[in-house]
Biotite code that builds the C-alpha atoms (Angstrom):
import biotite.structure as struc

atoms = struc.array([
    struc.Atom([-1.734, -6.530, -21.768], chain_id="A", res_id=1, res_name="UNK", atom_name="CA", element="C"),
    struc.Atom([-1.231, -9.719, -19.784], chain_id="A", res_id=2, res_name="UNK", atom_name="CA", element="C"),
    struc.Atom([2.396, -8.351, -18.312], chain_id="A", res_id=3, res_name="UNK", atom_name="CA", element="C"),
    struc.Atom([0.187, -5.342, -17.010], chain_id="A", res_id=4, res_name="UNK", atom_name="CA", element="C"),
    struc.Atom([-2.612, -7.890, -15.132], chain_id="A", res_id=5, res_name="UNK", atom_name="CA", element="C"),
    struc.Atom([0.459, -10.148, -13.678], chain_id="A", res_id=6, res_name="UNK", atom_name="CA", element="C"),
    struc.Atom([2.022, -7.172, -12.598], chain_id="A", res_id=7, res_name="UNK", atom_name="CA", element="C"),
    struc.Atom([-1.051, -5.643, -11.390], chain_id="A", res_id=8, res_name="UNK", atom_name="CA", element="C"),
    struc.Atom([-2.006, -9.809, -9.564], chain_id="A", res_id=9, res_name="UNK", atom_name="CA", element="C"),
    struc.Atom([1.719, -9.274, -7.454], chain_id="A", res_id=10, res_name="UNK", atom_name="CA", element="C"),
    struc.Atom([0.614, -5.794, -6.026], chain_id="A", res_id=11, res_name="UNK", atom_name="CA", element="C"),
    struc.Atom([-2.502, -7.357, -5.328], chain_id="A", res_id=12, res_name="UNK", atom_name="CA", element="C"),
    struc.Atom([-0.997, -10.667, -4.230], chain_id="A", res_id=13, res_name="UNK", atom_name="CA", element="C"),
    struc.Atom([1.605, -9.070, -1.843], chain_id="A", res_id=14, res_name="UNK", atom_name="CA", element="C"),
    struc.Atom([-1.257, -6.523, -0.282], chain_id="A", res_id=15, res_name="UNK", atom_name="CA", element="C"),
    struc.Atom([-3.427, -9.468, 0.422], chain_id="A", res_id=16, res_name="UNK", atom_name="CA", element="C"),
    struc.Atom([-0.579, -11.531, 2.200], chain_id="A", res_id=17, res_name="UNK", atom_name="CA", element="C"),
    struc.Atom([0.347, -8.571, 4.576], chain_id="A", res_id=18, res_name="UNK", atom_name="CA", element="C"),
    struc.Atom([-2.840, -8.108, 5.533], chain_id="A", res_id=19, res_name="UNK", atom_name="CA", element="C"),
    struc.Atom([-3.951, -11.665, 6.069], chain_id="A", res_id=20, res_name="UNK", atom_name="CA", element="C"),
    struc.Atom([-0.816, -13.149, 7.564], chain_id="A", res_id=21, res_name="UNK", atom_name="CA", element="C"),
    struc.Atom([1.971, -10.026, 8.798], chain_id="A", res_id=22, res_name="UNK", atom_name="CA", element="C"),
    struc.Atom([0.054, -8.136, 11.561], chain_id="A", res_id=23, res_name="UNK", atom_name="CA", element="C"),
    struc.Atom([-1.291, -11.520, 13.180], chain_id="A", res_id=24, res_name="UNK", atom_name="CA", element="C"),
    struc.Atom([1.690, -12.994, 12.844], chain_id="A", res_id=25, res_name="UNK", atom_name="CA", element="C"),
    struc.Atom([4.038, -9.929, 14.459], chain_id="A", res_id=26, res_name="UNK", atom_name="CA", element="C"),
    struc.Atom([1.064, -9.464, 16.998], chain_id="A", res_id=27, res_name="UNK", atom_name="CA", element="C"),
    struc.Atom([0.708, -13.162, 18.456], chain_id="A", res_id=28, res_name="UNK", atom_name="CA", element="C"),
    struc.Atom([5.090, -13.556, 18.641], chain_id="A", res_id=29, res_name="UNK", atom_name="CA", element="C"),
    struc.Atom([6.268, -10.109, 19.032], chain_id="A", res_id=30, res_name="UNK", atom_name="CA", element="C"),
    struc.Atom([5.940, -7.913, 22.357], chain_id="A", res_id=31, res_name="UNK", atom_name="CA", element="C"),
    struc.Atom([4.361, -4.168, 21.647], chain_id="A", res_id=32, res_name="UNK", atom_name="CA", element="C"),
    struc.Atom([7.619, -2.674, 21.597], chain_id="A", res_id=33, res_name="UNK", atom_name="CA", element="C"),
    struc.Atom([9.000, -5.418, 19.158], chain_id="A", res_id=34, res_name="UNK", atom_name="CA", element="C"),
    struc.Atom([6.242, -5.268, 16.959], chain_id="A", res_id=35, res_name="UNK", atom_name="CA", element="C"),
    struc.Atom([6.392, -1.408, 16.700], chain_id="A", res_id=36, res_name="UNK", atom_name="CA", element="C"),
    struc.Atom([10.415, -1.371, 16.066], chain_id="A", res_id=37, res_name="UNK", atom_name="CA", element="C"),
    struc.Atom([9.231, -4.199, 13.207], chain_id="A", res_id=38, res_name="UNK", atom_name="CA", element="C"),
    struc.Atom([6.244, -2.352, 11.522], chain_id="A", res_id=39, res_name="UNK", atom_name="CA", element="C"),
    struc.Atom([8.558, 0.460, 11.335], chain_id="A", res_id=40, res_name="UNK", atom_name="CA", element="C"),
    struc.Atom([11.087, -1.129, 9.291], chain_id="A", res_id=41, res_name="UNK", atom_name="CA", element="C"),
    struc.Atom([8.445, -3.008, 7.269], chain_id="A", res_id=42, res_name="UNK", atom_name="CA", element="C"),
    struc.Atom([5.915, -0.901, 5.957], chain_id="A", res_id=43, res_name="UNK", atom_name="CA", element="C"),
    struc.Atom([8.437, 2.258, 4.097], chain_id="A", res_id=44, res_name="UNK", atom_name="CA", element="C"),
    struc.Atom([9.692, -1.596, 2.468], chain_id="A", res_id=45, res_name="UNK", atom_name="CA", element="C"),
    struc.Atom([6.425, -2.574, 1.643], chain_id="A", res_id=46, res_name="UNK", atom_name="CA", element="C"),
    struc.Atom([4.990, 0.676, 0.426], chain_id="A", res_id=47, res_name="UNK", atom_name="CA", element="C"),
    struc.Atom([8.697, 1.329, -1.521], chain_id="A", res_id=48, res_name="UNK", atom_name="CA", element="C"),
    struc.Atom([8.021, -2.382, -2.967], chain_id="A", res_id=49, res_name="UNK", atom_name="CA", element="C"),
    struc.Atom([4.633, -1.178, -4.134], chain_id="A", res_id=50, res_name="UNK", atom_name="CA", element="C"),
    struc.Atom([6.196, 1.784, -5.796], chain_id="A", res_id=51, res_name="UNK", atom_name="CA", element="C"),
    struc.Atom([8.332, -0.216, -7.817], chain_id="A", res_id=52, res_name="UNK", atom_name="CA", element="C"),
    struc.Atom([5.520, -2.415, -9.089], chain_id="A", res_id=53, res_name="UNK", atom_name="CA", element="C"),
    struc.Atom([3.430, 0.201, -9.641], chain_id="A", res_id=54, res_name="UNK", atom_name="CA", element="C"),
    struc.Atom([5.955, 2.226, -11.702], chain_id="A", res_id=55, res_name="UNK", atom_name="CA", element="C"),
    struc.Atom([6.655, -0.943, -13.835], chain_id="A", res_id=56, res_name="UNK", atom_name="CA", element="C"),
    struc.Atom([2.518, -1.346, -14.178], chain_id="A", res_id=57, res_name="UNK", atom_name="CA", element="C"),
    struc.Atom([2.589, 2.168, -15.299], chain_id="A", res_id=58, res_name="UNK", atom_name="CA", element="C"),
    struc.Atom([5.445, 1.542, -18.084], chain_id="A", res_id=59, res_name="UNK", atom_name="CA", element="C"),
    struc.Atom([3.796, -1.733, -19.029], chain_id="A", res_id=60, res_name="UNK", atom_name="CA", element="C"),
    struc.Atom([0.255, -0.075, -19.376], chain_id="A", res_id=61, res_name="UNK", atom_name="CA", element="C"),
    struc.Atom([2.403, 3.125, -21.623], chain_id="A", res_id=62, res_name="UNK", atom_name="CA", element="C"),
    struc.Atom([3.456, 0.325, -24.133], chain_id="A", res_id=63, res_name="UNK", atom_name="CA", element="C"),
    struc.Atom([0.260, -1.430, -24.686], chain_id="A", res_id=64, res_name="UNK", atom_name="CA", element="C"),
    struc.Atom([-1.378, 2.269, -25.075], chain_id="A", res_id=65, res_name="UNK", atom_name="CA", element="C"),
    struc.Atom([-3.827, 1.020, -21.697], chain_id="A", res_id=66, res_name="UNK", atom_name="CA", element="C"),
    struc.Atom([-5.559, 4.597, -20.687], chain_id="A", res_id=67, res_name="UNK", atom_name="CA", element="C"),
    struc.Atom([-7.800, 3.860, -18.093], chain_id="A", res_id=68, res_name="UNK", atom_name="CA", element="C"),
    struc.Atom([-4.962, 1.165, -16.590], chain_id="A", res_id=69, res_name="UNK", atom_name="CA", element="C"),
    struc.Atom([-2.650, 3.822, -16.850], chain_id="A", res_id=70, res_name="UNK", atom_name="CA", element="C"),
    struc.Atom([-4.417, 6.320, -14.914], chain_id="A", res_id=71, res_name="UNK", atom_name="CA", element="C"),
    struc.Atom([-5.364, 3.441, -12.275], chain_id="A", res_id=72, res_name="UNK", atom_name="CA", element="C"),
    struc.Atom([-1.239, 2.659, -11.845], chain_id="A", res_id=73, res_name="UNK", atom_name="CA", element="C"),
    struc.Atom([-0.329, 6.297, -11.682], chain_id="A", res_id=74, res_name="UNK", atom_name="CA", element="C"),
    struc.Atom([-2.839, 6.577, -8.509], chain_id="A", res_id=75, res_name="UNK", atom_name="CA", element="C"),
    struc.Atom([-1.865, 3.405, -7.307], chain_id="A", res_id=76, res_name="UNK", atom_name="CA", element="C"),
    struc.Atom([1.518, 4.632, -7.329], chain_id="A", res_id=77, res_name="UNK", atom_name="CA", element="C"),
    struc.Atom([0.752, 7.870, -6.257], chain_id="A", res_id=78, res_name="UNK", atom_name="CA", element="C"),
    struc.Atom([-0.432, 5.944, -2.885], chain_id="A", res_id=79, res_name="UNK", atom_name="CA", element="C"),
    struc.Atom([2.550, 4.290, -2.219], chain_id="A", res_id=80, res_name="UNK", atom_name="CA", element="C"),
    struc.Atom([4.699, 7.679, -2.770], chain_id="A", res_id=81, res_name="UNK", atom_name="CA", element="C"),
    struc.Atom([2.087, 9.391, -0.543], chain_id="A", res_id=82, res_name="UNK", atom_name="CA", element="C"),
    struc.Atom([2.444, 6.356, 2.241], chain_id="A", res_id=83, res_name="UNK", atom_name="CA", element="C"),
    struc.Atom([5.845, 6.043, 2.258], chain_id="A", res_id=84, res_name="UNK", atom_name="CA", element="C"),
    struc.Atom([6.912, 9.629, 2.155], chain_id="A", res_id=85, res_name="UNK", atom_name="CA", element="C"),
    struc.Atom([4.472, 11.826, 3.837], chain_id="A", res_id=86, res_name="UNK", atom_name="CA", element="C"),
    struc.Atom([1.889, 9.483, 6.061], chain_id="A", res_id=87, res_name="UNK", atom_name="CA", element="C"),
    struc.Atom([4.415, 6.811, 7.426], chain_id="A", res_id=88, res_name="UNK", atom_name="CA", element="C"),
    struc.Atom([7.287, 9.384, 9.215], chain_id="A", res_id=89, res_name="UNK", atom_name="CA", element="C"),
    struc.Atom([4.062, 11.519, 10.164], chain_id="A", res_id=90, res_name="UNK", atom_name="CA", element="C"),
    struc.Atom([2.519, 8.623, 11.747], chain_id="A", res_id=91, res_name="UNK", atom_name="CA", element="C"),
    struc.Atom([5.400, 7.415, 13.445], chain_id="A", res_id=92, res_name="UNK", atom_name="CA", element="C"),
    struc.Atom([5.921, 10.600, 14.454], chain_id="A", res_id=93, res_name="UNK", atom_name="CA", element="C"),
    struc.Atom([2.423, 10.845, 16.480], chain_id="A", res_id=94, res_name="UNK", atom_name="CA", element="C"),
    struc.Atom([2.629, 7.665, 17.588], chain_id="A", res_id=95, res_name="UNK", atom_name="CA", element="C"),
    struc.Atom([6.264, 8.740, 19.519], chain_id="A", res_id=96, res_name="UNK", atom_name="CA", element="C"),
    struc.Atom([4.285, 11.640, 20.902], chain_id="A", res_id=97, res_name="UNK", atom_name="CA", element="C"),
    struc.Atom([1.299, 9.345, 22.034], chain_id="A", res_id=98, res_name="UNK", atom_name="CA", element="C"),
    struc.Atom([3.366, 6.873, 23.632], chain_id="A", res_id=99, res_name="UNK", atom_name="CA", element="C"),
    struc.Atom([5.007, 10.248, 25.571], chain_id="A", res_id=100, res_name="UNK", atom_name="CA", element="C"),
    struc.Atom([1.048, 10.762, 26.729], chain_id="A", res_id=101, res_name="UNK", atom_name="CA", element="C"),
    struc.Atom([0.252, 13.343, 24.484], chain_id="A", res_id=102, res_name="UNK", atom_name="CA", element="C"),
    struc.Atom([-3.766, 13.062, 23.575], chain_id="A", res_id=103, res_name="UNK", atom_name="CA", element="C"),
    struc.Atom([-3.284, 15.208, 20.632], chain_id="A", res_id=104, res_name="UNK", atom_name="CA", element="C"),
    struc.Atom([-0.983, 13.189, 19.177], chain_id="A", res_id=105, res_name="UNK", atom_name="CA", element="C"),
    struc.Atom([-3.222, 9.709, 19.817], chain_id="A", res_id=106, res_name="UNK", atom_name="CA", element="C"),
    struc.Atom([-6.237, 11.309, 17.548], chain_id="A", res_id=107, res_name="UNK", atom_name="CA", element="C"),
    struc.Atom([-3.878, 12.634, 15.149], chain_id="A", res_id=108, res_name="UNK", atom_name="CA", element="C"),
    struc.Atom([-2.455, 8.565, 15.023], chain_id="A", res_id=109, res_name="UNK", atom_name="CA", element="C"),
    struc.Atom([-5.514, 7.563, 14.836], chain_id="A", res_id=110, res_name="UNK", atom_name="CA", element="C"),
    struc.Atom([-6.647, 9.881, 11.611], chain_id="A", res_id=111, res_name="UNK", atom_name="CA", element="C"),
    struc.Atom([-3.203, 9.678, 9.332], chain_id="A", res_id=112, res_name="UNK", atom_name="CA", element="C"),
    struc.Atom([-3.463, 5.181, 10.231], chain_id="A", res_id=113, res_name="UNK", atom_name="CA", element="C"),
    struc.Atom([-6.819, 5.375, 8.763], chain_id="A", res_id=114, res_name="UNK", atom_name="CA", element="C"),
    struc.Atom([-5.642, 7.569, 5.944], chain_id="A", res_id=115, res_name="UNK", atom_name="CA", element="C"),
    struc.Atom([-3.045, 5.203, 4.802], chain_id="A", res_id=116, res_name="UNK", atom_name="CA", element="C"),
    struc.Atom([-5.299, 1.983, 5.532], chain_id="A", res_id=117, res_name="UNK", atom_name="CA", element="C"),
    struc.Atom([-7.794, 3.784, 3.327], chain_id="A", res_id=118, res_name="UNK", atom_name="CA", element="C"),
    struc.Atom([-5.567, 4.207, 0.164], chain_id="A", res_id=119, res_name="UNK", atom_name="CA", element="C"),
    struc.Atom([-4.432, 0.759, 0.882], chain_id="A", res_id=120, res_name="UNK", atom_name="CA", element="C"),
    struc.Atom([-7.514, -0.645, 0.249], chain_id="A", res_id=121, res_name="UNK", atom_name="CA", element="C"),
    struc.Atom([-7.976, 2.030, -2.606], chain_id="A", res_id=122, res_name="UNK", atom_name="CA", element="C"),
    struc.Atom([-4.945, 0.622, -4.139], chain_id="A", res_id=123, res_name="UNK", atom_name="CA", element="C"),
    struc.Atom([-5.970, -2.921, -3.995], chain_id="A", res_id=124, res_name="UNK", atom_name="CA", element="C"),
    struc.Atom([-9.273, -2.062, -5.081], chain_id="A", res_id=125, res_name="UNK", atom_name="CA", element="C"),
    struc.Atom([-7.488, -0.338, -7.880], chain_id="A", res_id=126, res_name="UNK", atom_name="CA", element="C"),
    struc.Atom([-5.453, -3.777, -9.050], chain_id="A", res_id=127, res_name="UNK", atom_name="CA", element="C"),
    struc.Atom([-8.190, -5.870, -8.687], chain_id="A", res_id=128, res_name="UNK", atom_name="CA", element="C"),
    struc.Atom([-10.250, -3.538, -11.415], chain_id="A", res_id=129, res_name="UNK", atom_name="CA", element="C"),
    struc.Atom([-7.305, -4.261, -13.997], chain_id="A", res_id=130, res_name="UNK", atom_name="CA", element="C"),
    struc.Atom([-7.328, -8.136, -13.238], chain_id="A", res_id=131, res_name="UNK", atom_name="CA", element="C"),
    struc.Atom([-10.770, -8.044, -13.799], chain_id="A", res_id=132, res_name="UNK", atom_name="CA", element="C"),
    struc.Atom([-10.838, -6.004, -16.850], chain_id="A", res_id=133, res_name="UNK", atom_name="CA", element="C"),
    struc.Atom([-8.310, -8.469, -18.239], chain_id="A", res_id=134, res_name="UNK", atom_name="CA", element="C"),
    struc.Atom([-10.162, -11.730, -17.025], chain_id="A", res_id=135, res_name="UNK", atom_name="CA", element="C"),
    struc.Atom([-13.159, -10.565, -18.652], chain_id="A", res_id=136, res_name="UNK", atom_name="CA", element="C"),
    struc.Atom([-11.651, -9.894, -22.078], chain_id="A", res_id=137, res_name="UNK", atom_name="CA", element="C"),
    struc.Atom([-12.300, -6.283, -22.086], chain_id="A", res_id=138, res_name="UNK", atom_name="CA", element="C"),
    struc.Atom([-8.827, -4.868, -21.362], chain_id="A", res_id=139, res_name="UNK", atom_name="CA", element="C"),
    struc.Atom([-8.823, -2.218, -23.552], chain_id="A", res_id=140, res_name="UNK", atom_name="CA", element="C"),
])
C-alpha cells in the first residue's frame, strides 16, 4: 500500500509544482506568443506524465487488492487521457480561432480551459484522498 500513496504523493507533488511555480514563471519571462508556443508543448507532457503515473497507481492499487484506490486511479487516469487527447488539441484549436477574432471560438476557449482546470483539480483532489487514507491508517 505505501508504493500506491508515494505514487499517488508524485502526481500530487508534480500538479502542485505546475501550478504554483510554471504559469508565473512562463508569464513574468516569456512574451504571449512565447508562452503560448511553451504551454503547448508542456501540458500534452504533463498530462502524458500523469498518465503514466496514474497507470502505475492503478497496477500498484490491482496488487494490493485497493478497491476504492483503484477506482480513484482509473478516474484520475481517465483525466489525463481525456486532457491530453480530446480537451488540449480542442483547446488549442479555439484558441487559434480566437486569436483569428472569432468570438465563438473565445467562449468556446474559455469553457473546454475550465473543463480541463476542473478535472485537474479533480485529479489532485483525487491523490490527496489516497495519501490521506494511507496517513491515517485506514488504507484499506
Amino acid at each position: 500500500m505505501a508504493i500506491l500513496a508515494l505514487i499517488h504523493a508524485a502526481i500530487a507533488g508534480f500538479m502542485l509544482f505546475f501550478m504554483a511555480v510554471v504559469p508565473q514563471a512562463a508569464f513574468k519571462t516569456l512574451s504571449a506568443k512565447a508562452v503560448g508556443a511553451f504551454l503547448r508543448v508542456l501540458f500534452p507532457r504533463l498530462f502524458l506524465f500523469g498518465l503514466m503515473l496514474s497507470l502505475a497507481a492503478c497496477v500498484a492499487a490491482l496488487m494490493v487488492d485497493a478497491d476504492w484506490q483503484l477506482a480513484v486511479s482509473i478516474l484520475i487516469a481517465g483525466g489525463f487521457a481525456v486532457n491530453v487527447f480530446i480537451l488540449t488539441p480542442r483547446i488549442n484549436a479555439y484558441r487559434d480561432r480566437d486569436l483569428d477574432g472569432d468570438a465563438t471560438a473565445k467562449r468556446m476557449f474559455g469553457l473546454l480551459h475550465l473543463a480541463s482546470v476542473g478535472i485537474f483539480l479533480l485529479q489532485l483532489a483525487g491523490s490527496f484522498a489516497v495519501i490521506g487514507s494511507y496517513a491515517l491508517g485506514s488504507a484499506v
